[in-house]
N, C-alpha and C positions, 0 to 999 in steps of 0.2 A: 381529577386533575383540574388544577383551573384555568380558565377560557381566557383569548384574547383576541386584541383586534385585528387578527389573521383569519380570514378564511381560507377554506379550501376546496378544491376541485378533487373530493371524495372519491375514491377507485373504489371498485368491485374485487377481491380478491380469491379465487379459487386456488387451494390449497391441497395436496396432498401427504397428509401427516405420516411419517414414516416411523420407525420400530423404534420402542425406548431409548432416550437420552444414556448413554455411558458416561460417568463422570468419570472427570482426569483430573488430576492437584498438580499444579508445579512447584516444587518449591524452589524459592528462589534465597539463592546464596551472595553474602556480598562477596561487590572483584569490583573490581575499575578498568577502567580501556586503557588498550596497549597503541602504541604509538602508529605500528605499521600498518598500512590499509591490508583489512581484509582475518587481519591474528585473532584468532578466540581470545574469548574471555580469561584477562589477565588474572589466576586465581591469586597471584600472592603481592608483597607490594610494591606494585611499580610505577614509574616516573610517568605522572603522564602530564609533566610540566615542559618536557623539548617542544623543540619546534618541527613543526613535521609537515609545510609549508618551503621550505628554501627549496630552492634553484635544484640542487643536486641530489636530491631526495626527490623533487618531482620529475627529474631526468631519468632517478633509476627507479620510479613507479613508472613511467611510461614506455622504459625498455622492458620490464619486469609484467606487464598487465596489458601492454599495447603492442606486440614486439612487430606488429607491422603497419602500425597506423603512426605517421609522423605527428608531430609535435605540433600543435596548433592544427588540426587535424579540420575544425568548421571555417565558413567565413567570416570575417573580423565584425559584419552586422549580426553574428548569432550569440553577442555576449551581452552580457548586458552589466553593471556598477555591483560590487558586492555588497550587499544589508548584513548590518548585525557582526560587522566584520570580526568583535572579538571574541563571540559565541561562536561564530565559525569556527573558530581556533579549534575549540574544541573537540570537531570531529578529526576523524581520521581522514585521511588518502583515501577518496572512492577506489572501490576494488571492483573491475567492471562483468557483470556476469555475461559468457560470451557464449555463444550456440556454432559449435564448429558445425562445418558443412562436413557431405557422408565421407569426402576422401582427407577430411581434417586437417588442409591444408589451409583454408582461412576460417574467417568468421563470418556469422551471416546477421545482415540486421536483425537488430532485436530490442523491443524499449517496453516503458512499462513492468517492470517488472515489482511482484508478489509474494512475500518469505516467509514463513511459518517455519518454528521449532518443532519437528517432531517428535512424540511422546515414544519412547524407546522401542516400545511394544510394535509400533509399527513400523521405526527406521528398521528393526530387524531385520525386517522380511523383506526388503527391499534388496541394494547392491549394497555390500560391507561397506563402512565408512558412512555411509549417512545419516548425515543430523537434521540436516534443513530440506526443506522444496519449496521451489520456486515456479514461476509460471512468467511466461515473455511473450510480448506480444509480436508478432511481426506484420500484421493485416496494416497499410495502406501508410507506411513507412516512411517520413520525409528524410533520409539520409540526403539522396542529392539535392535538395531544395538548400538546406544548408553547408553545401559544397563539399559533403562527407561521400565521397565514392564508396559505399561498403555493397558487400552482395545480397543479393538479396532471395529470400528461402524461396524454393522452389513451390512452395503449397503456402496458404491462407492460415488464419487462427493462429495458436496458440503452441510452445513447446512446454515443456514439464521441464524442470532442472532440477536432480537430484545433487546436493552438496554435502561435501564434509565438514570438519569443524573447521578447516580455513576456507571456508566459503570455495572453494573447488570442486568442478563437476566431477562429478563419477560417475554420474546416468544423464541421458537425455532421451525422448520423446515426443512424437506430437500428438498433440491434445486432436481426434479428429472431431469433425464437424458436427453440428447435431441438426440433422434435417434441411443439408443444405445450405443452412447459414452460419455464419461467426459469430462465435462468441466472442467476444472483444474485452479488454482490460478484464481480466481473470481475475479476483483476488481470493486470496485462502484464506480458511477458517477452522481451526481446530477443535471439534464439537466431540467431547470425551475420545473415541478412540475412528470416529469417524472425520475427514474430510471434506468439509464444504467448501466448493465454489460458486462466486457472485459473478456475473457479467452482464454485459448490454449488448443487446440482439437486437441488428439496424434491419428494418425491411429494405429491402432489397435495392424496390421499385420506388419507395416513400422515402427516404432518408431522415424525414423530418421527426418520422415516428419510428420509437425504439421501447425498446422493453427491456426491464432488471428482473433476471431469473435468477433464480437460489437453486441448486441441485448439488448432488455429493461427485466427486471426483474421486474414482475409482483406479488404485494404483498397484500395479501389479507385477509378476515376474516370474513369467511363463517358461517352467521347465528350470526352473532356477537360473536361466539365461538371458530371457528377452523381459526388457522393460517395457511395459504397454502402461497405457494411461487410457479411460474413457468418461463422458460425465454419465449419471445415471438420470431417473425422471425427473422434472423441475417438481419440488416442492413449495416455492413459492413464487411468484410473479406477476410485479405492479409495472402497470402499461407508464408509458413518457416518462421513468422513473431513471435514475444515474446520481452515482454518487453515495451509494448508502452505505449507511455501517452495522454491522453485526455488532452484539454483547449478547453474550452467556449471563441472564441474572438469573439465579437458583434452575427452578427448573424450565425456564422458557429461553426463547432466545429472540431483542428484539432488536429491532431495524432503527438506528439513528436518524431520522430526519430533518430536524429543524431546529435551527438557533435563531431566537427572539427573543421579544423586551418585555412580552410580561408576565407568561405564565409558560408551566411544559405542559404541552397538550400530547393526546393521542391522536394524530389525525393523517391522514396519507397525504403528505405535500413533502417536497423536494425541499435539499437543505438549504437554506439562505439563511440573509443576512438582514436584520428591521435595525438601523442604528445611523448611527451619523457619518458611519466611514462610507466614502464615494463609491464601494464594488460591494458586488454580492460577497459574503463568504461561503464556500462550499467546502462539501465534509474529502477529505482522501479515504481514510483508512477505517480498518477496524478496530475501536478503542480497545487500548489496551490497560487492563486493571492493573490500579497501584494500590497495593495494599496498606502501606503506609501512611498513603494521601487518605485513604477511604473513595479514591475517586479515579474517574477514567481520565486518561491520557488518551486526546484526539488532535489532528491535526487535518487545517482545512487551509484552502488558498484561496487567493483573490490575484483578479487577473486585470490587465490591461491591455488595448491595440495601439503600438506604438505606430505614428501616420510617417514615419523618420524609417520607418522599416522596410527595406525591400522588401520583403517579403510579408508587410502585414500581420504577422503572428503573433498571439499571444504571449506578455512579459507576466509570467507566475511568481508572486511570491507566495510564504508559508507563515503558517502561524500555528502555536501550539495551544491548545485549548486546554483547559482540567473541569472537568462535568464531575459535578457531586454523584456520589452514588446513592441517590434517596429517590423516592418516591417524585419528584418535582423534577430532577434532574439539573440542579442548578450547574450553573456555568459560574465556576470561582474564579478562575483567572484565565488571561489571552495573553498570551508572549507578544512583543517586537514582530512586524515580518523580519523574514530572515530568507537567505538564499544557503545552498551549499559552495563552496569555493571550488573554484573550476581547477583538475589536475594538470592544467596545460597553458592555462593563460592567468596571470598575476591581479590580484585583485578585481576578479571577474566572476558572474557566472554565468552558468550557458543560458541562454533565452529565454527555454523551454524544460522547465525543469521539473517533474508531475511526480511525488510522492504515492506510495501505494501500498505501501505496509509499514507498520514498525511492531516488532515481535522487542520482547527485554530476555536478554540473557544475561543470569546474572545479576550484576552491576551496571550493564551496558545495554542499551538500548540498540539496534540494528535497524538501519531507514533504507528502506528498498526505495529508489525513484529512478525513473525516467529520462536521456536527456535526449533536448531536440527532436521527438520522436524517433528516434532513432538507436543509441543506445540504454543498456539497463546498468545500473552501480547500486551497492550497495556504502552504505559508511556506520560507523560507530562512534558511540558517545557515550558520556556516564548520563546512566538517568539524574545524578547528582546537580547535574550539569543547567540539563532543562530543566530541572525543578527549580535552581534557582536562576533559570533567563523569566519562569516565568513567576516566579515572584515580586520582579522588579516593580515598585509599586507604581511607579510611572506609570506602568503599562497597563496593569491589572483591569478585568474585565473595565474597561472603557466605557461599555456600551449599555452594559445590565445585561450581558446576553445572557438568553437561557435555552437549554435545547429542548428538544422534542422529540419521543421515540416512540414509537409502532409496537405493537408486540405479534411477534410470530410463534403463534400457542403451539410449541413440540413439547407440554406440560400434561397432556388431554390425550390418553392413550388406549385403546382395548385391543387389546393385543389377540394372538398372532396377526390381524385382518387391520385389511389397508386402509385408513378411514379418508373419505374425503369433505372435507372443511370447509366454506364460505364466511371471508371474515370481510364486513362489512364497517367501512370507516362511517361515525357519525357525522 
């Protein structure tokens, strides 16, 4: 790979390599997206030219997905100007993923949240009806900071949400803790017939220092009745590290790190941004392969502190990334920022808005994010769609950006026995 004028603050990485890779093929079928927040993939052909935006349609997705949260639910400083207003268009109505409390008469905070399509062989074994799982954060919650009164869960970490094909729960779960501390922003990874989660583990006493562990999520249904969830040992984990992305290429699986201006390196540093725009960019999710493109589908944000803000916090926009699928890992094009359009308030969006997956079903793309630390939603799109926001040539990589990715060698196996690994960044 060739070198640039980045260096890096090299990690030591201890590793322990786990049991052959299972492969899994999706095939993916065309459809296009359906109008209503939250509807499976439209298989035959449908309009998805209305408008699903007006006044009465967001009254009755809010009666319909909120039936106890009023209308304009944060405070009037927690919106912020809508980006990309007519790409917006194009998704659907967030459909919000909600975590009932044990007597299921409200909801409990939850944001953050993580989606993965399940590979049939394992929704089987789960509760009937499930296609998706999810994961929601509820550790350290600002519900009331942006005047959102919601309740909040009785215990720390993380819940499991099992879903059907309308994105409605059937199961839920909590993720328990692993040695006392929290694993925090969970994200999934569908690694042939196994389950991988990513998170960041904050020391306790230090805050400053945290760690990205990679370990499998272990999903179960005890007696054929109870839904248990636990993670298993870390396989991998790079110290001060946040933000990283998985990709399955052939038989390895490597960690997305770094977008820059002259070459893709191998090298352990955090993802940013070397270019002319004024904010870092940083990775959200785990790329997702286009087969068509020949290339990954990523998405990363860039943030500002508004000094206008009571509250100080964080204004997120998004951008959508296409990373060649070669050896170099060129970065072919960068979308528009763009926001999601808020279900509640007109030409807005909420402040705080943290993308965390996007899985493709289909035709359509499904974006798991975050709002206000607070709540989880998902929405839909045609892949069609962002393919061509980010074609716009206006926009097109900008910058020369190019990424950078790590490899996590699960290629290198002697089976049955647990091998343990030391992979050292040059």
């Amino acid at each position: 790979f060739g070198s640039s004028n980045l260096r890096c603050s090299c990690q030591t990485v201890r590793m322990i390599v786990p049991i052959p890779i299972v492969f899994f093929l999706t095939l993916f079928t065309n459809a296009r997206v359906s109008e209503t927040a939250g509807d499976p993939v439209c298989h035959g052909d449908c309009d998805t030219q209305r408008v699903v935006n007006s006044p009465v349609l967001l009254q009755q997705f809010v009666r319909r997905f909120r039936p106890q949260v009023p209308v304009g639910n944060y405070s009037a400083e927690s919106y912020i100007p809508l980006t990309s207003a007519e790409f917006s268009d194009t998704f659907s109505l967030p459909k919000f993923l909600t975590v009932p409390d044990p007597s299921r008469t409200k909801t409990l905070a939850g944001f953050n949240p993580s989606l993965v399509l399940l590979p049939p062989e394992m929704a089987s074994e789960l509760v009937p009806g499930t296609r998706y799982v999810a994961t929601v954060r509820h550790y350290e919650d600002l519900c009331s900071t942006f005047g959102f009164l919601r309740e909040r869960v009785p215990f720390n970490g993380s819940t499991v949400v099992l879903l059907d094909e309308d994105l409605s729960a059937v199961g839920t779960t909590h993720i328990e803790e692993t040695n006392g501390k929290n694993c925090m922003d969970v994200r999934l990874f569908v690694l042939g017939h196994r389950l991988l989660a990513s998170c960041v583990v904050y020391e306790k006493f230090a805050p400053w220092h945290f760690q990205w562990n990679l370990q499998e999520l272990h999903l179960e249904m005890a007696d054929g009745m109870s839904f248990t969830a636990h993670f298993g040992e870390v396989l991998a984990s790079y110290q001060d590290q946040k933000n990283l992305g998985l990709i399955q290429h052939g038989n390895s699986l490597q960690v997305l790190w770094l977008l820059h201006t002259e070459s893709a390196d191998v090298y352990s540093q955090p993802l940013s941004l070397v270019s002319r725009m004024s904010h870092q960019l940083h990775n959200n999710v785990n790329p997702v392969y286009i087969p068509e493109e020949g290339a990954y589908l990523c998405v990363s944000h860039t943030y500002s502190t508004s000094s206008e803000s009571q509250f100080d916090r964080h204004h997120y926009s998004h951008r959508f990334v296409l990373v060649n699928d070669d050896l170099h890992h060129r970065v072919l094009r960068t979308s528009p920022p763009m926001c999601f359009r808020s279900a509640v308030k007109e030409n807005a969006c909420e402040t705080v808005q943290f993308v965390m997956s996007v899985v493709r079903d289909g035709g359509d793309l499904i974006i798991a994010f975050g709002i206000n630390d607070c709540e989880a939603a998902t929405v839909r799109t045609p892949l069609a769609a962002v393919l061509a926001f980010l074609r716009d040539d206006s926009h097109a990589n900008p910058a020369g950006l190019q990424s950078q990715l790590s490899e996590v060698d699960l290629s290198v196996y002697i089976p049955p026995a647990v091998q343990n690994a030391t992979v050292v960044s040059p």
